[in-house]
N, C-alpha and C positions, 0 to 999 in steps of 0.2 A: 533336117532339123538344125535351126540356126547354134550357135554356142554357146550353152548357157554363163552368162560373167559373173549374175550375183545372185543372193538367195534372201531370202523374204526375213525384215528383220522388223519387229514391233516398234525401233526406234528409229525408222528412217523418217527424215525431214528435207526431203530431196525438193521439196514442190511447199516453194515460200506460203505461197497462200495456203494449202491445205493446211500449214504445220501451224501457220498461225492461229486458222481458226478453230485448229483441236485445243489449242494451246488457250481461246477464250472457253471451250467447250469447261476445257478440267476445271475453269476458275469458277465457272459459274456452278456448275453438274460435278461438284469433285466424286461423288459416286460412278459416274459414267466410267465408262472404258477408255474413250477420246482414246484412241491411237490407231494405228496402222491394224486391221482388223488383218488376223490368221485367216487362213484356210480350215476346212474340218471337213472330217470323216474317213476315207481307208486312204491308208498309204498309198497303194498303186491300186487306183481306178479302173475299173472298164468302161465308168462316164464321168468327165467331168463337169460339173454343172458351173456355167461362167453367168454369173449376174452384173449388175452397173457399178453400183458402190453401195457403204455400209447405209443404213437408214438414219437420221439423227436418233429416233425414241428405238432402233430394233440394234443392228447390231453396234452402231456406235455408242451406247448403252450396254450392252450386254458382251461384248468382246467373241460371238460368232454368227455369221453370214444366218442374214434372213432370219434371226431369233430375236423377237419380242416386237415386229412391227406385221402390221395388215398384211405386206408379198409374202412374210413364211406362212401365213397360214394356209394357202393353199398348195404352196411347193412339198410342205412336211405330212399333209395330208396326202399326194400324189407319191411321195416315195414311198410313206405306209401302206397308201394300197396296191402297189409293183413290187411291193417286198423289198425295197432299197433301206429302211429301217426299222427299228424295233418298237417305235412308238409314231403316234402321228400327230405330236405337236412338237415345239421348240420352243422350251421356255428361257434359259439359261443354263452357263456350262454346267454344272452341277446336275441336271434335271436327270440322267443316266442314258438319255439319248444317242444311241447307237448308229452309224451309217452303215449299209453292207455294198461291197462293189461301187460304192461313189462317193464324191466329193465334190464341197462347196468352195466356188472361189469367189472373188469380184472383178472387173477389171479396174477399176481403181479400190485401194484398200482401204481409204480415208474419206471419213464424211468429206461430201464439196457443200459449200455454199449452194443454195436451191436445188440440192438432188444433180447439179451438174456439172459433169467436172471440162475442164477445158481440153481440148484435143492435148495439149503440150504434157498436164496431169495424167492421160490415160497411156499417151510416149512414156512418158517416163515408168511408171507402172508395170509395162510391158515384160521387163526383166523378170517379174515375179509371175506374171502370167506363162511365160515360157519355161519357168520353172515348176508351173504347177503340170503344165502340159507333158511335159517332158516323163512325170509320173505315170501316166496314162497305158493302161497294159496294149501290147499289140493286138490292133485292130480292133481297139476302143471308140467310143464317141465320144468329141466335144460338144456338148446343151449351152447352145449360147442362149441368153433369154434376152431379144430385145438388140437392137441394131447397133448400140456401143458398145456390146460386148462382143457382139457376131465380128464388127468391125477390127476390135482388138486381139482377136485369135488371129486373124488375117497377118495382123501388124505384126505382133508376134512371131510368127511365122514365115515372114517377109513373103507372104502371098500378094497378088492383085486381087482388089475386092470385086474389080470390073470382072473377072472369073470366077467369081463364088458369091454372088449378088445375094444378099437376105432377102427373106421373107417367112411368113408363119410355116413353119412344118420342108421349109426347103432341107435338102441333104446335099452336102456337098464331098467326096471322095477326095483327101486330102492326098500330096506327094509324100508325105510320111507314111502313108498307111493307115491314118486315122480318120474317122466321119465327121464332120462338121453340120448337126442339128440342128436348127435355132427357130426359135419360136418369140411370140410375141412375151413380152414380161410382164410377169406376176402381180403387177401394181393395181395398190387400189383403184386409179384413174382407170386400165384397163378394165379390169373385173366387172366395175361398176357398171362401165358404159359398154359391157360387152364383149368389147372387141376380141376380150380374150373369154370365152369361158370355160367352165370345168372340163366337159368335157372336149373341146380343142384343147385343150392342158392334158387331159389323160391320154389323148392318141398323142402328143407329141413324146411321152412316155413310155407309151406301148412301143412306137418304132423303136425307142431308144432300147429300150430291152430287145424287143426280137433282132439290134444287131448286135448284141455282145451276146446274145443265148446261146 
């Protein structure tokens, strides 16, 4: 495991363009969250769920991963029925919304401009990713959802992607001792058009449980 240097702080503005565009977000949306979106749910994981970045209307609004946009609503549904929560929606912090055994991250924290953040924004990022990782109980799973984030555990972890190549429902056996999951992501684009559906989302689930069980 590479060494962790820094830890995840709600006021970082490491990455010009994100901080600027949170910085139009608040003027415009002074209710919104606009900032570096936390992590949520158990202190030390047996999965960690790694998504892209916050949503503008979900969690860059609402101040946690995948609450109040279209992708949580099938993520918070699948944890409630694996038993990973106490309820199966997310609405906002307040809502009393419980995680058991997992946790959400993104690999970048900060809305990007069109849902996409630039290779340089998800480097920089990284430090907080290896810090979520680093959480993660022995011989836990990483749940990448989606190819930027499968990609930035990688980075993270100063892996070669050429030996741990994504794909829907791939597993990869990390040198730390950890699983590396990743499935396609939660997005409405997916859902809609298929690519991903419910039940490809529940088996990528089910694996994830039967290797921490």
């Amino acid at each position: 495991m590479p060494k962790i240097k820094d830890t995840f702080s709600d006021s970082c503005v490491r990455c010009d363009r994100l901080a600027s565009f949170l910085s139009e977000i608040r003027a415009t949306e002074p209710s919104y969250f606009a900032k570096p979106v936390p992590s949520f749910g158990s202190e030390r994981p047996k999965i960690l769920v790694v998504g892209l970045a916050p949503g503008m209307h979900g969690a860059n609004r609402t101040g946690r991963p995948f609450t109040g946009d279209y992708a949580g609503i099938l993520l918070y549904e699948t944890l409630h029925k694996f038993g990973f929560s106490n309820k199966s929606e997310s609405v906002n912090k307040t809502d009393g919304l419980t995680l058991i055994d997992i946790r959400i991250t993104n690999a970048v924290r900060c809305l990007p401009p069109q849902n996409k953040p630039t290779g340089e924004e998800v480097k920089n990022c990284n430090k907080f990713l290896l810090e979520e990782i680093s959480r993660v109980k022995k011989n836990g799973v990483i749940l990448a959802l989606g190819g930027v984030a499968h990609g930035a555990c990688l980075r993270a972890l100063e892996l070669k992607p050429t030996l741990f190549p994504f794909g829907h429902e791939s597993l990869h056996q990390l040198p730390n001792g950890l699983s590396l999951l990743s499935s396609y992501h939660c997005s409405r684009y997916n859902t809609q058009t298929k690519r991903l559906t419910e039940s490809m989302f529940h088996a990528v689930f089910e694996k994830a449980k039967s290797l921490v069980s």
